[in-house]
N, C-alpha and C positions, 0 to 999 in steps of 0.2 A: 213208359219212356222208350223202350226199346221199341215199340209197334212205332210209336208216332217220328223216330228217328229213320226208322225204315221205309216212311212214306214222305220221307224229307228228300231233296235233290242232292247226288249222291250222299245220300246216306247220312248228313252233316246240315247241323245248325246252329245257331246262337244261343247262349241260356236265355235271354231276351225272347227269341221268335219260339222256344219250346216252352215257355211259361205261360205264354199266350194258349197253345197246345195243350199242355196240362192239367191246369188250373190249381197249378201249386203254388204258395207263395214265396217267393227269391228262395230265401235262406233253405226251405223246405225242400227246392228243387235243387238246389248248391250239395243239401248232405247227400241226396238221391245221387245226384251223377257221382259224387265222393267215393260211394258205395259202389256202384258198379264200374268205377274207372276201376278200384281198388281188385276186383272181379275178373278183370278183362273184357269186360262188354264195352265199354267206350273209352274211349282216348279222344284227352283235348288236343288242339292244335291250332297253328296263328292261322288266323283269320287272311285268306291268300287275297281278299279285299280289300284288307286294312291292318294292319301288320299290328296294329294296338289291340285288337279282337281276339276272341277265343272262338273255337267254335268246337261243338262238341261232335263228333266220329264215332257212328256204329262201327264193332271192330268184327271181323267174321266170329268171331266166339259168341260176341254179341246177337249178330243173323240169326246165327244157329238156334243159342238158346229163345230166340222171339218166336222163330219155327217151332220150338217145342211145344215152347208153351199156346203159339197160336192153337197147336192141334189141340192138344186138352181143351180149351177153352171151346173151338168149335164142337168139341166131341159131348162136353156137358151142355151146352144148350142145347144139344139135338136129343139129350137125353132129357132137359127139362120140359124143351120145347115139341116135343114129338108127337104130342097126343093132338097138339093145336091144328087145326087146319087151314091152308091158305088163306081163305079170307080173313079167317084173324089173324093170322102170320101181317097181310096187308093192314089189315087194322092199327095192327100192334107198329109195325112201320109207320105209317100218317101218324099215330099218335106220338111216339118218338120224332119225329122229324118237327111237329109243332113244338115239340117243347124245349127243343135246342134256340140257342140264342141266336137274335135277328138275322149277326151279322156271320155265323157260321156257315 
């Protein structure tokens, strides 16, 4: 959640446009933000589109913590993925890229 809020235009989405992102269903994505509003990583806010709106707000604690953990995350695939070499690295690519959905 916090990655794909991070690559949202400032920073900020709808639960609508990041359930699309996620692939969680409502309720599932409703406790998620719950959990990290409660955190400090995101803050809702009106929708400055449509004043009936929510939209959800990486907060810098939130930034931070996505940094963190971006790094771990890069840090174990290069530990899992280290022995592989480029052309299957590019394999592994094409094959991953075929299997995401049409409209991705």
């Amino acid at each position: 959640m916090l990655y794909t809020l991070s690559r949202c235009p400032s920073h900020r989405a709808r639960l609508g446009e990041l359930s699309e992102q996620v692939y969680l269903p409502q309720p599932s994505l409703s406790r998620l933000v719950d959990r990290l509003e409660r955190q400090g990583l995101l803050a809702r806010e009106a929708d400055p589109s449509d004043g009936r709106g929510v939209v959800v707000a990486l907060t810098g604690a939130g930034a931070q913590r996505r940094r963190e953990v971006g790094g771990r995350h890069v840090a174990a695939i290069a530990r899992h993925l280290g022995h592989v070499d480029v052309d299957e690295l590019h394999e592994l690519a094409r094959l991953a890229t075929r299997a995401l959905p049409p409209d991705a």
